[in-house]
C-alpha positions as CSV (number, residue, x, y, z in Angstrom):
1,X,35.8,8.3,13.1
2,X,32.8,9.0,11.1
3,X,30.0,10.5,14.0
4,X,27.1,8.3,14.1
5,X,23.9,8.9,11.5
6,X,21.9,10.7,14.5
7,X,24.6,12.8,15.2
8,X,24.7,13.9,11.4
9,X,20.9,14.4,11.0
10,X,20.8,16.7,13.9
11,X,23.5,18.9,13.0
12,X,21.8,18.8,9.5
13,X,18.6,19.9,11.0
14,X,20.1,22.1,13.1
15,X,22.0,23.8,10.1
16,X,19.3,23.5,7.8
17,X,20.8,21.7,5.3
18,X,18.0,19.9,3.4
19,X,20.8,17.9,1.1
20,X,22.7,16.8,4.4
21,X,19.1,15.8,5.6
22,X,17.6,13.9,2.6
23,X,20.9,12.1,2.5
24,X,20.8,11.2,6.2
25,X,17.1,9.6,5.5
26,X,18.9,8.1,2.1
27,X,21.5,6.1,4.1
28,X,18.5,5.5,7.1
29,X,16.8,3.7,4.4
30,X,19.5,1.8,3.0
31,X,20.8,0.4,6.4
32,X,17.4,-0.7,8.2
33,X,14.6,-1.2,5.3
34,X,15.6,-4.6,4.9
35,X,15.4,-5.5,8.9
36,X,12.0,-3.6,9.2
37,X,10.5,-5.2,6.2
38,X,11.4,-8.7,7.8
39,X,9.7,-7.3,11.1
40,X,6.8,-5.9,9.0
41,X,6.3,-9.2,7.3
42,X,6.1,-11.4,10.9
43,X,3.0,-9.4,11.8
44,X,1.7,-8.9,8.0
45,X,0.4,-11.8,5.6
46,X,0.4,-9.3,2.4
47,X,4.2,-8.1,1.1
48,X,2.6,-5.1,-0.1
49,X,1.4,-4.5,3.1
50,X,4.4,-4.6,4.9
51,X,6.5,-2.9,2.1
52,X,3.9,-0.2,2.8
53,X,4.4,-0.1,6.3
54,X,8.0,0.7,6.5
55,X,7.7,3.3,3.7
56,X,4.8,4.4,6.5
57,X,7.3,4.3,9.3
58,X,10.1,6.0,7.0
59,X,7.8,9.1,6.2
60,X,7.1,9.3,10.0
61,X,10.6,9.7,10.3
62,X,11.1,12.1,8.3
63,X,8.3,14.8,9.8
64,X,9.5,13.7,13.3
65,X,13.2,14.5,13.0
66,X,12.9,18.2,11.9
67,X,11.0,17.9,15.3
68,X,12.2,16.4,18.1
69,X,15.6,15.0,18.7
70,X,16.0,10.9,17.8
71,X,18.3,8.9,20.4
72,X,18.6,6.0,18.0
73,X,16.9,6.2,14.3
74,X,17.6,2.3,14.1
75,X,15.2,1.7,17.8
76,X,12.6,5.0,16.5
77,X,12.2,3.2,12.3
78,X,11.7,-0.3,14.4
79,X,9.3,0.5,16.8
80,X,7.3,2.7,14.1
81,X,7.0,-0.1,12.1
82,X,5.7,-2.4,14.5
83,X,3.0,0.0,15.5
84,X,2.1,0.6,12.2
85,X,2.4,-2.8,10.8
86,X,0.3,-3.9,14.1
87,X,-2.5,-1.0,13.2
88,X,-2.8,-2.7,9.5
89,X,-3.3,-5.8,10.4
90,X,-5.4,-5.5,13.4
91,X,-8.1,-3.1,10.6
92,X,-11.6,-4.3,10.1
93,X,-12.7,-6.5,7.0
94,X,-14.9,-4.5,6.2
95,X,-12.9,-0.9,6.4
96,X,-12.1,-2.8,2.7
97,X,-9.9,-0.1,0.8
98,X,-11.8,0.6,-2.0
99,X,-13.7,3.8,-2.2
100,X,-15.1,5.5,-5.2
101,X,-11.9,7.2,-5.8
102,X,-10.4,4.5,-6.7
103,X,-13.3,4.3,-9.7
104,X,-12.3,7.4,-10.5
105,X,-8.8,7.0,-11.0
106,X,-9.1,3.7,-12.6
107,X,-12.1,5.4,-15.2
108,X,-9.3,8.5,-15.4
109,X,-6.6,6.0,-16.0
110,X,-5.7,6.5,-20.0
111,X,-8.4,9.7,-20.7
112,X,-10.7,7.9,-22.8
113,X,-14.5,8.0,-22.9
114,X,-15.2,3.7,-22.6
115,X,-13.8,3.9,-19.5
116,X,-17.1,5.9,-18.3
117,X,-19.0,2.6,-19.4
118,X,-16.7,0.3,-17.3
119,X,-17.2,2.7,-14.2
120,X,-21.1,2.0,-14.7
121,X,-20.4,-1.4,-14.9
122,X,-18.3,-1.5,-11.6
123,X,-20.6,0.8,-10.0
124,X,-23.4,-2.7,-10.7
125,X,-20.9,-4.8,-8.4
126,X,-20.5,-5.3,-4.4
127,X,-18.3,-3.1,-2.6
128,X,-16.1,-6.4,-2.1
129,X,-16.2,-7.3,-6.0
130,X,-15.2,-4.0,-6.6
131,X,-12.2,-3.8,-4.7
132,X,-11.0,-7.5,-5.9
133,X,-11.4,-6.1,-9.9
134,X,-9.9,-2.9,-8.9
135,X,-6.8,-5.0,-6.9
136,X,-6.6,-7.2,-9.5
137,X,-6.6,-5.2,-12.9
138,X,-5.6,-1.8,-11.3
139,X,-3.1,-2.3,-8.7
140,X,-1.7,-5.6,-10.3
141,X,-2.2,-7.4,-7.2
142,X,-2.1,-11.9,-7.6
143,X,-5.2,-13.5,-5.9
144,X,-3.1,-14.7,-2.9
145,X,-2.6,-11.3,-1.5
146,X,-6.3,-10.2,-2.6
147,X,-7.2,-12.5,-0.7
148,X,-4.8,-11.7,2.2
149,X,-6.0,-7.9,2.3
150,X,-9.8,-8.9,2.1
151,X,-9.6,-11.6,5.0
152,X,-10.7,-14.6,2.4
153,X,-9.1,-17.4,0.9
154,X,-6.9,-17.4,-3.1
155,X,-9.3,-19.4,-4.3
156,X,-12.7,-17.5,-3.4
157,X,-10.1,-14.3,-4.5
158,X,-10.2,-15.9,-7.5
159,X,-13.4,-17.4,-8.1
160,X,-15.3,-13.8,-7.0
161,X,-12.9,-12.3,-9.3
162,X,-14.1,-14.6,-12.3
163,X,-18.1,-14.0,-11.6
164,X,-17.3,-10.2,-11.3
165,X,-16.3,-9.9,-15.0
166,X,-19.0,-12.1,-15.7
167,X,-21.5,-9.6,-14.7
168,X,-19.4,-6.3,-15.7
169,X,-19.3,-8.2,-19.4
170,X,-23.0,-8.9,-18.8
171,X,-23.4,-5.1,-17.9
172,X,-21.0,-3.8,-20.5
173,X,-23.0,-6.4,-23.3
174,X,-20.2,-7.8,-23.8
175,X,-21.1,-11.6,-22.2
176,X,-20.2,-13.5,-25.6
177,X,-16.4,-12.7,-24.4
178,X,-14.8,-15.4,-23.0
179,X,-12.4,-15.5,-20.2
180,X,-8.4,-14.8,-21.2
């Protein structure tokens, strides 16, 4: 009989045998992220959000179990991620995620000099038109889950999202472009 996936992590941790550990934390993830992204996703709207939650709950597992000794990883990765998933949604609206870094990456994105232009441009719009370009064009996110992360409906996602190209065009002096 094989000894149970605890049983193995400790005697990895106690060995020090980072292979036997990252492989522990492999077959971890293989056998519960399923079940806690389905728990993540009863509390949270946004996929994203709850797919980011259990890599949350994994990465606490990971720094906890070289430090104290886990009964049951299956009962630690659940309740982690029901805390965690819990703390995400329960955030203000307005502790929005944007933050001039993200500017900064997005302007730092390919190297090139225009970008400095579209950072100026952004810089012109709201802290909430911001973050819905940046989600949008950057991240990749679809208006439903903008508007899921930003507390506000597909549709005014989408319309805000519309009007803030409008004015970085406007600001870039490029208005004569239309829409794709």
């Amino acid at each position: 009989m094989t000894p149970k996936l605890e049983d193995r992590l400790i005697a990895a941790i106690s060995n020090g045998d980072r292979d036997s550990i990252t492989l522990c934390h492999e077959e971890a993830f293989r056998l519960y992220a399923p079940l806690l992204l389905f728990i993540a996703m009863q509390t949270l709207p946004c996929a994203i959000d709850a797919e980011e939650a259990v890599n949350e709950a994994f990465a606490s597992l990971m720094r906890r179990s070289s430090k104290a000794k886990i009964s049951s990883i299956k009962y630690y990765l659940v309740q982690t991620v029901k805390r965690i998933a819990i703390r995400m949604r329960d955030k203000p609206i307005s502790a929005v995620e944007y933050n001039d870094e993200m500017i900064t990456e997005f302007s730092q994105k390919d190297g090139n000099a225009e970008f400095i232009d579209i950072e100026t441009a952004l810089s012109s719009l709201s802290q909430e038109e911001r973050a819905i370009v940046l989600y949008k064009d950057f991240y990749g996110y679809k208006f439903k889950e903008i508007g899921e992360k930003l507390g506000i409906s597909e549709n005014s996602a989408s319309s805000k999202y519309t009007r803030s190209l409008s004015k970085t065009r406007a600001a870039l002096g490029l208005s004569e472009i239309k829409n794709k």
